[in-house]
SERO-4910 file (N, C-alpha, C, O; in steps of 0.05 Angstrom, whole numbers):
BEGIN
 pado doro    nc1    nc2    nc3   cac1   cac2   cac3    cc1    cc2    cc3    oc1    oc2    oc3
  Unk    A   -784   -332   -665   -758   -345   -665   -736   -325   -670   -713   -326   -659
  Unk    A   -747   -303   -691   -719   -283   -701   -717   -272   -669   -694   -268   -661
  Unk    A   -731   -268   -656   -732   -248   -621   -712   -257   -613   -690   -246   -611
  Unk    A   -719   -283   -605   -706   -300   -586   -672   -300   -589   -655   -296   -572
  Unk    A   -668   -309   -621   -640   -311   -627   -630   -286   -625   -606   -285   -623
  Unk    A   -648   -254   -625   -633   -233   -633   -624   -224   -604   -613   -202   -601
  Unk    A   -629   -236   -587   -647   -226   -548   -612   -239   -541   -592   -229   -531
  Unk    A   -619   -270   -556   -593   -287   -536   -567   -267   -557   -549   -256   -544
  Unk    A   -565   -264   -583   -549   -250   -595   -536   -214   -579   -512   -207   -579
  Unk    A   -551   -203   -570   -545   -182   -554   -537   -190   -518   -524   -176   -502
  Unk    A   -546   -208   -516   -532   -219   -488   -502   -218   -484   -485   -207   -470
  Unk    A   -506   -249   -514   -471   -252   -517   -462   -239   -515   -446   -239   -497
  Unk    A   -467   -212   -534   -446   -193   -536   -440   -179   -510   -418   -173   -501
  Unk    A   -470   -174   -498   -458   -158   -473   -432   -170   -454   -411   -161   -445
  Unk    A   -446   -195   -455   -427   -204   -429   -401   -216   -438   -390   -232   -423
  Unk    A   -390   -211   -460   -364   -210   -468   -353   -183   -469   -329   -182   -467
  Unk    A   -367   -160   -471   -358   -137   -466   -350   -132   -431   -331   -119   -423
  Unk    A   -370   -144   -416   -354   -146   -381   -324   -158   -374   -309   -154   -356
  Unk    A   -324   -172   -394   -295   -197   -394   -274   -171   -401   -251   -169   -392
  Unk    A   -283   -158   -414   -260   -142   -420   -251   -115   -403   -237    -97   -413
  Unk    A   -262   -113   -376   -251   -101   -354   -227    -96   -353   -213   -114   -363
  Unk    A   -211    -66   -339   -196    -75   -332   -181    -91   -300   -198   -102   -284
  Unk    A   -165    -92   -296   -159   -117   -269   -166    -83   -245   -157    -61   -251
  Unk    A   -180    -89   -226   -172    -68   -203   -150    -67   -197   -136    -85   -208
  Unk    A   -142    -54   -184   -121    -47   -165   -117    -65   -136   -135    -61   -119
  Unk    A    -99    -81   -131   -109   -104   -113    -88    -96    -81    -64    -96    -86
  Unk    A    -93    -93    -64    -75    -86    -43    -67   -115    -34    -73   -127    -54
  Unk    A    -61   -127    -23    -46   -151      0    -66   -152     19    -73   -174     25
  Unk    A    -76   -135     30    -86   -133     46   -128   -151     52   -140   -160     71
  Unk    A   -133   -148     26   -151   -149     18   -156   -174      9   -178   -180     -1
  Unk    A   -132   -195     13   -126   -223     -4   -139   -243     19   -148   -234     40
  Unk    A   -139   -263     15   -143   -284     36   -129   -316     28   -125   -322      5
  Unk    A   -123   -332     46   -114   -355     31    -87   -362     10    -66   -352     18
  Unk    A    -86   -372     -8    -67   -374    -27    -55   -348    -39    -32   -341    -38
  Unk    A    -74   -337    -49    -67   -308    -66    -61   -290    -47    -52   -271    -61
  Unk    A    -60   -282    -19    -51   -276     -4    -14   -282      3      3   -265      5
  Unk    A    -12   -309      5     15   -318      6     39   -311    -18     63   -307    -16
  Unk    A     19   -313    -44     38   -304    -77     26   -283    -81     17   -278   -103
  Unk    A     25   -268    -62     20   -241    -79     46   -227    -93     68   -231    -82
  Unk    A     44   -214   -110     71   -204   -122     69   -178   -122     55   -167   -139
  Unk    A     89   -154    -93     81   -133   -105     87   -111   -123     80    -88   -126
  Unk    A    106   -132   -135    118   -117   -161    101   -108   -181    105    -88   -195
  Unk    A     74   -129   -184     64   -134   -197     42   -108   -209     30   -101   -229
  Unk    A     47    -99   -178     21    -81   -179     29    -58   -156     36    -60   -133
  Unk    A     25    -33   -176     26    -10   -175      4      6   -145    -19      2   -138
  Unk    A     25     24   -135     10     37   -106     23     56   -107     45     59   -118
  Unk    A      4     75    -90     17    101    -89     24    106    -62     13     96    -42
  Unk    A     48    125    -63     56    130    -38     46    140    -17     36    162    -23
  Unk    A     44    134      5     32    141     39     46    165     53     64    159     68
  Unk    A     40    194     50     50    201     71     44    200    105     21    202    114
  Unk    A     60    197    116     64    189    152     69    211    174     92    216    180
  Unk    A     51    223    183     61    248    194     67    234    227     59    211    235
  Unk    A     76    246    237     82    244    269     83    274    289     94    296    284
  Unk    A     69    267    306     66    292    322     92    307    336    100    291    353
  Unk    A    102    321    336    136    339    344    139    347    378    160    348    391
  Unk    A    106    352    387    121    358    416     92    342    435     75    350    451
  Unk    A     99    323    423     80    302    435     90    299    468    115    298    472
  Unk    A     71    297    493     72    296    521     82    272    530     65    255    534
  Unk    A    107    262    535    107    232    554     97    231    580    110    240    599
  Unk    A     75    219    582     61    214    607     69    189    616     84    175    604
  Unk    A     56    180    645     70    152    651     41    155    676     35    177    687
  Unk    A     27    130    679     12    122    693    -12    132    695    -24    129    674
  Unk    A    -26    144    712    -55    149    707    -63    174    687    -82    177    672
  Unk    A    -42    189    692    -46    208    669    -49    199    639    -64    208    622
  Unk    A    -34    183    638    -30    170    607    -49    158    604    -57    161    581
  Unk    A    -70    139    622    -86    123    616   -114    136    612   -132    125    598
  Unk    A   -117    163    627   -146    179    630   -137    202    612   -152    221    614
  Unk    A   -114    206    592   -114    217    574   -136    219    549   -138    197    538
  Unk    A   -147    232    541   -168    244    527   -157    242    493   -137    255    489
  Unk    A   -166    231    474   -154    240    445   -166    267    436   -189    275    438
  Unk    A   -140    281    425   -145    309    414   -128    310    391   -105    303    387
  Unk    A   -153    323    372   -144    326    346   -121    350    345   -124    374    347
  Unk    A   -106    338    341    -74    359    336    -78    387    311    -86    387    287
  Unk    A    -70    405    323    -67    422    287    -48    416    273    -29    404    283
  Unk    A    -47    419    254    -26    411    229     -5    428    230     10    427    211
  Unk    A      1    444    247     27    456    247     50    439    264     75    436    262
  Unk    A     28    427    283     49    410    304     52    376    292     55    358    308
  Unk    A     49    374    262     51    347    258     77    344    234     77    362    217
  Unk    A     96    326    231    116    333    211    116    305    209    112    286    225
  Unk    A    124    309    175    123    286    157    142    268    166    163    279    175
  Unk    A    142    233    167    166    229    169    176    221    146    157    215    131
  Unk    A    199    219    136    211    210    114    226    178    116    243    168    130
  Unk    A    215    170    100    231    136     99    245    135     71    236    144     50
  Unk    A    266    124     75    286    109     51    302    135     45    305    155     60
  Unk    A    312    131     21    331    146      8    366    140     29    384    155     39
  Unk    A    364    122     29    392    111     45    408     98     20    395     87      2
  Unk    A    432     99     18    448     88      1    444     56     -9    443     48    -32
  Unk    A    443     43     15    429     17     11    411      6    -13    415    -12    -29
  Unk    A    389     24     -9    358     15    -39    374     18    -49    384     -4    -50
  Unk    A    391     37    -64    409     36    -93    420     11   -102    423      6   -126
  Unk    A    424     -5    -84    439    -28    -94    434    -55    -96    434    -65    -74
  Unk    A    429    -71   -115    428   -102   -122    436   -114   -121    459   -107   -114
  Unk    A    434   -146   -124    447   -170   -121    474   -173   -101    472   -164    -79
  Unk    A    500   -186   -111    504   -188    -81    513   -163    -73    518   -162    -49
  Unk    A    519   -139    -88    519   -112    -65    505   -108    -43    514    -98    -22
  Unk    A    478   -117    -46    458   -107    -31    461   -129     -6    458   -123     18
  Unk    A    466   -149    -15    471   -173      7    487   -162     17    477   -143     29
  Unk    A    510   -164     18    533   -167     25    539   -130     39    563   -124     43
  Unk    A    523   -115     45    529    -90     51    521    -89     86    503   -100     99
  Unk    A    539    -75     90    530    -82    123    548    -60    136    565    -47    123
  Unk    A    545    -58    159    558    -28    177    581    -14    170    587     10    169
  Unk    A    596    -41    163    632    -31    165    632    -14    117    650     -2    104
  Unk    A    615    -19    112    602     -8     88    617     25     88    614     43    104
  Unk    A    637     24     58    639     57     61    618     72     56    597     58     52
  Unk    A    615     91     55    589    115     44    602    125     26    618    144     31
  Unk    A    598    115      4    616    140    -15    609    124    -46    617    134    -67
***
């Protein structure tokens, strides 16, 4: 009888020690259904993506383009692109609304 209670006694404990996880890291992506629609991504922390793009990439047009072959580029011919840092993100509530072309820069 002492086994038994000491067996279910070490269980408990374990599986209250699992409860105390911390939350993963959850992308949007990965959601389905409801929690998909409220996701909040304030909520939850990501790290930034760099985006490279190729610089002297070929415009082809018709059969060439289509029997075109993929080739892995060297990294000298690929450059980062940069997004944001526009005056705009800086600003809140109705600044941010209310900002639009005729907008000084200054």
């Amino acid at each position: 009888m002492k086994n038994i209670v000491l067996i279910l006694g070490v269980l408990l404990i374990s599986f209250s020690g699992f409860a105390q996880e911390e939350p993963k890291s959850v992308k949007q992506s990965d959601l389905k259904g409801p929690s998909y629609k409220n996701y909040k991504f304030w909520m939850h922390k990501t790290a930034p993506v760099k985006i490279f793009s190729e610089s002297n990439k070929k415009s082809l047009q018709g059969p060439a383009f289509k029997n075109e072959q993929p080739v892995n580029t060297p990294k000298e011919d690929l450059v980062e692109v940069k997004i944001g840092g526009s005056e705009r993100q800086k600003l809140t509530g109705p600044a941010y609304k209310n900002h639009g072309p005729w907008s000084k820069k200054g």
